[in-house]
C-alpha positions as CSV (number, residue, x, y, z in Angstrom):
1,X,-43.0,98.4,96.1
2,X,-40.3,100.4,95.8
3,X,-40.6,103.3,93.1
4,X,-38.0,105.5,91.2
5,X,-38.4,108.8,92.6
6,X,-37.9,107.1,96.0
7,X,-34.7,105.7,94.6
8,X,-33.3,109.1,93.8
9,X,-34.5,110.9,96.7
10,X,-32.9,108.2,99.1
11,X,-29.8,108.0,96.6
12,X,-29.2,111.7,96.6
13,X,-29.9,111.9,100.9
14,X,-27.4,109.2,100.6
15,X,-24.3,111.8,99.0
16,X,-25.3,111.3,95.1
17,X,-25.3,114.5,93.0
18,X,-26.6,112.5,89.8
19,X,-29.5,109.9,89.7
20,X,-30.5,108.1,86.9
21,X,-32.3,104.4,86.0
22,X,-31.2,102.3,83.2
23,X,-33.0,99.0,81.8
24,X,-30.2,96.3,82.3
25,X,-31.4,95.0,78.9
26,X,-29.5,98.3,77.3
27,X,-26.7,96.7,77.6
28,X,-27.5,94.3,74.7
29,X,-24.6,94.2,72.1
30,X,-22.0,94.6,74.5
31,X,-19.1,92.6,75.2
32,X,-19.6,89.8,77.9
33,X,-17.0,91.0,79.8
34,X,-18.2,94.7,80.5
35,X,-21.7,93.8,80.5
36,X,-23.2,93.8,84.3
37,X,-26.0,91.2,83.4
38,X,-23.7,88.9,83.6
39,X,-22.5,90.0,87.2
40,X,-25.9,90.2,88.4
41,X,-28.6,88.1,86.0
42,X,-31.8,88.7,88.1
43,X,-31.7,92.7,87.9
44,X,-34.3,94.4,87.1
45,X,-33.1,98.2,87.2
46,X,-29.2,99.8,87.3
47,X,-29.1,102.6,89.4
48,X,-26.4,105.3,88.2
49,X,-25.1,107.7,90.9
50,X,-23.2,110.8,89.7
51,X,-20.7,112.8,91.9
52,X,-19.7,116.3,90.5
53,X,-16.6,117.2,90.7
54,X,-15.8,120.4,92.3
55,X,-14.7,123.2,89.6
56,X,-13.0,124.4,92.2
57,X,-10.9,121.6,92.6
58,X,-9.4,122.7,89.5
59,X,-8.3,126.5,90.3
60,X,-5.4,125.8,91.3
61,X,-4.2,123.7,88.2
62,X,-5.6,126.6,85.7
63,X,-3.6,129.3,87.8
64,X,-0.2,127.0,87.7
65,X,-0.2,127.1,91.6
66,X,-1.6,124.3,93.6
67,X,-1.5,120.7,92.0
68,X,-2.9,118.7,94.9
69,X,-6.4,119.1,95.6
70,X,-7.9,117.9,92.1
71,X,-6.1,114.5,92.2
72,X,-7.2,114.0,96.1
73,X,-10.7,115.5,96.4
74,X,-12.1,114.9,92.7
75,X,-10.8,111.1,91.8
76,X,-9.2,109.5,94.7
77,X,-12.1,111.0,97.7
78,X,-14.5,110.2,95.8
79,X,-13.3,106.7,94.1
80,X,-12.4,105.4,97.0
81,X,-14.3,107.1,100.0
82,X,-17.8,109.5,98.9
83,X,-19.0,106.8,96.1
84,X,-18.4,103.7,97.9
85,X,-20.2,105.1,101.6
86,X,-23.0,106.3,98.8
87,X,-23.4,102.8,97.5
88,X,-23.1,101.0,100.8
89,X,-26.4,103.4,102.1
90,X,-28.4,103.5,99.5
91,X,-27.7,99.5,99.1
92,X,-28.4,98.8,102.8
93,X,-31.8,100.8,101.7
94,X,-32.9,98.6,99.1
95,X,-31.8,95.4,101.2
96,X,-33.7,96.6,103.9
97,X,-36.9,96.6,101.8
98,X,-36.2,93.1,100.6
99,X,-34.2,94.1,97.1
100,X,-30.7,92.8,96.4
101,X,-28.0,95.5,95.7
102,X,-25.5,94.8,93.7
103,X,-22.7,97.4,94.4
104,X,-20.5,98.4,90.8
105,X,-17.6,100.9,92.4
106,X,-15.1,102.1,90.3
107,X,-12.2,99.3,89.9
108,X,-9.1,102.0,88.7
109,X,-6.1,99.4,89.6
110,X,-8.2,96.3,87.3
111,X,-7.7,95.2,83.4
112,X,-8.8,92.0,81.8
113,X,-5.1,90.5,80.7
114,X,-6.5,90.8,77.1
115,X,-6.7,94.4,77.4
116,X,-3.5,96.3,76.2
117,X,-4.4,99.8,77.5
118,X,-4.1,101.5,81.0
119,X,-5.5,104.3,83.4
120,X,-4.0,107.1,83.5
121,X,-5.2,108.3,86.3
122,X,-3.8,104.9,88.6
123,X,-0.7,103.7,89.0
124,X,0.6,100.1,88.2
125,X,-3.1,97.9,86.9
126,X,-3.1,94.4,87.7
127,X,-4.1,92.1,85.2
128,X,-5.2,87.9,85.6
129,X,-2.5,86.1,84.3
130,X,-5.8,83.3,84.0
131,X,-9.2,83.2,84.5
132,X,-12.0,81.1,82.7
133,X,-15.6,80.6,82.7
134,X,-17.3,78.8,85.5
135,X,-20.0,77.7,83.0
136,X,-20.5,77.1,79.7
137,X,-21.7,80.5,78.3
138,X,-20.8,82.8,80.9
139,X,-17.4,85.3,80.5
140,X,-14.6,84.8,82.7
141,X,-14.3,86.6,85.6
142,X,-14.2,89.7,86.5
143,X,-16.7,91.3,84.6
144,X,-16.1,95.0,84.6
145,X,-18.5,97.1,83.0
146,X,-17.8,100.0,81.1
147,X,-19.3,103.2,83.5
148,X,-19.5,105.3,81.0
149,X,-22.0,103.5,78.9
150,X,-23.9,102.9,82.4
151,X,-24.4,106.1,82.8
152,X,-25.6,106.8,79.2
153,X,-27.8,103.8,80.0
154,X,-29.2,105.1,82.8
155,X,-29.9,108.6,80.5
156,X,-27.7,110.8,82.5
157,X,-26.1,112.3,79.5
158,X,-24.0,111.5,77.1
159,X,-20.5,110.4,75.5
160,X,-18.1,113.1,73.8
161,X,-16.0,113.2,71.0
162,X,-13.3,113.0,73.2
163,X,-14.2,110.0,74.9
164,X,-15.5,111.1,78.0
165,X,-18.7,111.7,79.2
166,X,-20.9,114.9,79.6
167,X,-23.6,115.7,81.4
168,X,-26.6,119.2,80.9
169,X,-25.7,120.0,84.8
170,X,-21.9,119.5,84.9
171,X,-20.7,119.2,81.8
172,X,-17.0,116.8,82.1
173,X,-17.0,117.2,85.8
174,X,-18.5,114.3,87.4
175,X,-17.5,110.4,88.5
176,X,-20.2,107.7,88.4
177,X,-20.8,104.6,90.6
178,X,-23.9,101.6,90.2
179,X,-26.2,99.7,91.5
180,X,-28.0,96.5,89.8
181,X,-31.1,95.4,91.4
182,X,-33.3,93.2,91.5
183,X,-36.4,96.1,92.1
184,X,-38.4,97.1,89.4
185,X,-38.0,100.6,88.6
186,X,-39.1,102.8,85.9
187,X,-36.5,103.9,83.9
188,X,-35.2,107.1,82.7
189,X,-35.4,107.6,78.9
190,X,-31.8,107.9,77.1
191,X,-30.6,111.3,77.3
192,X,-31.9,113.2,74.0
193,X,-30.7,116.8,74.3
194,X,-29.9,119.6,74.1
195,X,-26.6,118.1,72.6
196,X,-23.5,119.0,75.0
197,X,-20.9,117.8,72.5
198,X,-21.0,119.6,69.1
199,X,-17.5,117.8,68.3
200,X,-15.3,121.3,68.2
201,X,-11.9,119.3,68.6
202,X,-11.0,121.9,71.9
203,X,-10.5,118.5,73.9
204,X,-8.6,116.8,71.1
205,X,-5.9,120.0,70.9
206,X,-5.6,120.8,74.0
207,X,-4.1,117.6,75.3
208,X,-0.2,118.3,76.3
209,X,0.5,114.6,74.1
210,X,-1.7,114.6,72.0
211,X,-3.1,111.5,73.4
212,X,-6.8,111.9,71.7
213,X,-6.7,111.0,67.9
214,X,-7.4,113.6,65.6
215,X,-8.0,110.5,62.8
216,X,-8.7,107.5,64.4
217,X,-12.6,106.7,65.8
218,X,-13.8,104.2,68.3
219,X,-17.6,103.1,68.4
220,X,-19.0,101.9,71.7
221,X,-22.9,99.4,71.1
222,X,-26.1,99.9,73.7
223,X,-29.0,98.2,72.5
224,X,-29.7,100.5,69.4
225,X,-27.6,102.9,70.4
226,X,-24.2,103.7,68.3
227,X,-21.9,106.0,69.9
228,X,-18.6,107.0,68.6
229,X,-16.0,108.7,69.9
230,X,-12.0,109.6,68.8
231,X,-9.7,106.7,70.0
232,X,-7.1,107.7,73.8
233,X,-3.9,106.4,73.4
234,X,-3.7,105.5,77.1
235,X,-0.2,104.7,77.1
236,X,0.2,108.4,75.7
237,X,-2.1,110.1,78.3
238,X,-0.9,108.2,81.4
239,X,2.7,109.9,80.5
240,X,1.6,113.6,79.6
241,X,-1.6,113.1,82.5
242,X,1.5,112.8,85.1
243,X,3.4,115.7,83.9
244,X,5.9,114.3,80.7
245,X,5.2,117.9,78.4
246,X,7.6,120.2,80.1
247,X,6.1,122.9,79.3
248,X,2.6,122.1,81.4
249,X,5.1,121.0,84.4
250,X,6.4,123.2,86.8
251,X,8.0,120.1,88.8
252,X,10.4,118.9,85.8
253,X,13.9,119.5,86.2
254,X,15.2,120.4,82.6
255,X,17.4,117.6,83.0
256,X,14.8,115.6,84.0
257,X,15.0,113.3,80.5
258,X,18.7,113.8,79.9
259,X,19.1,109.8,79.9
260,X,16.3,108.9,77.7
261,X,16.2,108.9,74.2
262,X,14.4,111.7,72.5
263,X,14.1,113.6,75.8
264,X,13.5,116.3,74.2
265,X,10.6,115.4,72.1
266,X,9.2,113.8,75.0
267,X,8.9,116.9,76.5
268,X,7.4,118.8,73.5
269,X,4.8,116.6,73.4
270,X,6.1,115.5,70.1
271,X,7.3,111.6,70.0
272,X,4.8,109.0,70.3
273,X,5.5,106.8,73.2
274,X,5.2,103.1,73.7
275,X,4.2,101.2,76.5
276,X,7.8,100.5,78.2
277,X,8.9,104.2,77.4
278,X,5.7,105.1,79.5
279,X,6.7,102.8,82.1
280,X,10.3,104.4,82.4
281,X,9.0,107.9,82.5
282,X,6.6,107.2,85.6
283,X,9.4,106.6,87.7
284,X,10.5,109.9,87.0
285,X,7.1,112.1,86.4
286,X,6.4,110.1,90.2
287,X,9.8,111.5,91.4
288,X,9.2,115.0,90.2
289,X,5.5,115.1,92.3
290,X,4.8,112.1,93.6
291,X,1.1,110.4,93.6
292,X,-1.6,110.6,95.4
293,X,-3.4,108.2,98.1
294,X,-4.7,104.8,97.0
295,X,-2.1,105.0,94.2
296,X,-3.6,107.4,92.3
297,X,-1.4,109.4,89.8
298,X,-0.7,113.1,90.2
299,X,-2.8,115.0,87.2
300,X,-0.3,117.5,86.4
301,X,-2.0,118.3,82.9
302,X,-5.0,118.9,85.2
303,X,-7.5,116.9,82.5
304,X,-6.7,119.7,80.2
305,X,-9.3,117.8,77.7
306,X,-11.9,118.3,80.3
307,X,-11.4,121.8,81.5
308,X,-10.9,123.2,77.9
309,X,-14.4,121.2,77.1
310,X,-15.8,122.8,80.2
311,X,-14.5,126.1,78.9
312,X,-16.1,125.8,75.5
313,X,-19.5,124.6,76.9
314,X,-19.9,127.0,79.6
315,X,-19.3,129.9,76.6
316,X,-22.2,128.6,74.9
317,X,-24.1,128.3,78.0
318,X,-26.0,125.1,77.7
319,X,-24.7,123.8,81.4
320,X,-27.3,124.1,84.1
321,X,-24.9,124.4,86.7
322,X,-24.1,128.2,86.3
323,X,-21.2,130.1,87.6
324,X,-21.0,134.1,88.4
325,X,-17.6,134.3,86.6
326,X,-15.8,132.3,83.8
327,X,-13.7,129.5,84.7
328,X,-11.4,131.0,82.2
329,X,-10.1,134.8,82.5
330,X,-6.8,134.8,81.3
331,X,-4.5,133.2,78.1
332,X,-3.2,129.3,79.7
333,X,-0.2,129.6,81.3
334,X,2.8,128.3,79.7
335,X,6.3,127.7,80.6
336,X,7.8,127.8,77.3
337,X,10.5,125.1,77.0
């Protein structure tokens, strides 16, 4: 029989930073169509894999110089080519002893139709025109769980005020990736402190479009767990994520919004955008540094949520992973316009 510590060791061998074991039955409360039971009904155990994301990765975006290597090395690379060879191993592993493994890689370019938002971080989502059930009681398909709330499942840490999740080694700076299974392992208790987020609002004001709500909450259910977090306009981010605040964008010609109406505000940061006006600035924001591999969007804001929440949390030093100098050393650069 396999056992947990096993598990980790393997799935860390295997490329994982992050290892952690959730009860599938956590997931009681949540919507049919993010929860994994459904995708998998005989598991047992859901494996969460963590990949850190190289602070490093992110120099060049605090210093206003180099744009490229966060995008490619910290969300497409490992997307699309470290987390899936992780999952493939460590699944071969449990197959090899006689346990299913049910692979859960991050699906960026999928949206249930019903779902009005986007990802920022992708270009153009696909969404069914149709699906339905293949049996009574049973969502349609796909079934895309929610990683986040696998990985607080699996008691790697926990979910921010800004929405995204934190971990006591790495604070904002890691991706996630699952496995359901069939083994029985023990799992990991839900992660109980110390707690990372201590809801300053440093994630909420630094975004260049003010795409995290300042007003509006959103509550996520696990089991008897409650978790609530400030609402993303995704819409919003996607546009400011790829560069639209002019000020945060070195690439935008100032005549770059000439033709669309409020321009200007647009590239203050200052107009609330809808869904089509997103969709005719990514032509443009993609014109002005195009995208990345795998149809990834360039991050010209650099995740300014996460870095100024990494900021805050390496200041009060409750992050494991330890650094001899401060990501921060200097006032953010600013362009001015």
């Amino acid at each position: 029989m396999l056992t947990s510590e096993q598990i980790k060791e393997v799935a860390k061998k295997c490329g994982a930073d992050l290892v952690g074991i959730g009860d599938p039955n956590r997931f009681e409360g949540v919507c049919k169509e993010q929860d994994p039971r459904y995708i998998a009904p005989a598991a047992k155990s859901v494996i969460g894999l963590g990949f850190r994301v190289l602070r490093g990765s992110l120099r060049g975006i605090e210093e206003g110089t180099h744009f490229y290597q966060y995008p490619t090395m910290s969300v497409a690379h490992i997307d699309e080519v470290h987390a899936p060879l992780t999952l493939r191993r460590l699944a071969c592993f449990l197959e090899d002893n006689g346990y299913e493994g049910v692979v859960q890689r991050s699906v960026p370019d999928r949206r249930p139709a019903s779902d009005p938002g986007t990802n920022p971080e992708r270009g153009p989502i696909a969404k069914l025109a149709y699906a339905e059930p293949v049996a009574p009681g049973k969502p349609a398909p796909d079934v895309l769980m929610d990683f986040r709330l696998g990985a607080y499942i699996c008691g790697l840490g926990e979910i921010g005020l800004g929405g995204f999740f934190l971990t006591p080694q790495y604070g904002p700076l890691q991706r996630f990736a699952f496995i359901l299974t069939d083994a029985t392992l023990e799992p990991d208790d839900i992660y109980a402190g110390p707690q990372l987020c201590d809801r300053c609002g440093e994630c909420i004001a630094a975004c260049p479009g003010k795409a995290i709500s300042e007003t509006e909450t959103v509550e996520l259910r696990a089991g008897d767990s409650r978790i609530e977090h400030a609402r993303l306009d995704e819409w919003q981010c996607t546009a400011y994520y790829m560069g639209a605040n002019a000020s945060t964008n070195p690439f935008l010609a100032p005549d770059a919004f000439k033709d669309i109406p409020d321009g200007d505000k647009i590239a203050r940061g200052e107009k609330r955008l809808t869904e089509e006006e997103v969709k005719t600035l990514r032509p443009i924001l993609n014109n002005a540094y195009c995208g990345m591999s795998f149809g990834y969007s360039a991050s010209i804001c650099g995740r300014a949520c996460y870095r100024q929440c990494l900021i805050h949390l390496e200041e009060k030093d409750i992050l494991t992973s330890k650094f001899k100098s401060p990501f921060r050393t200097k006032p953010p650069w600013s362009l001015g316009k």
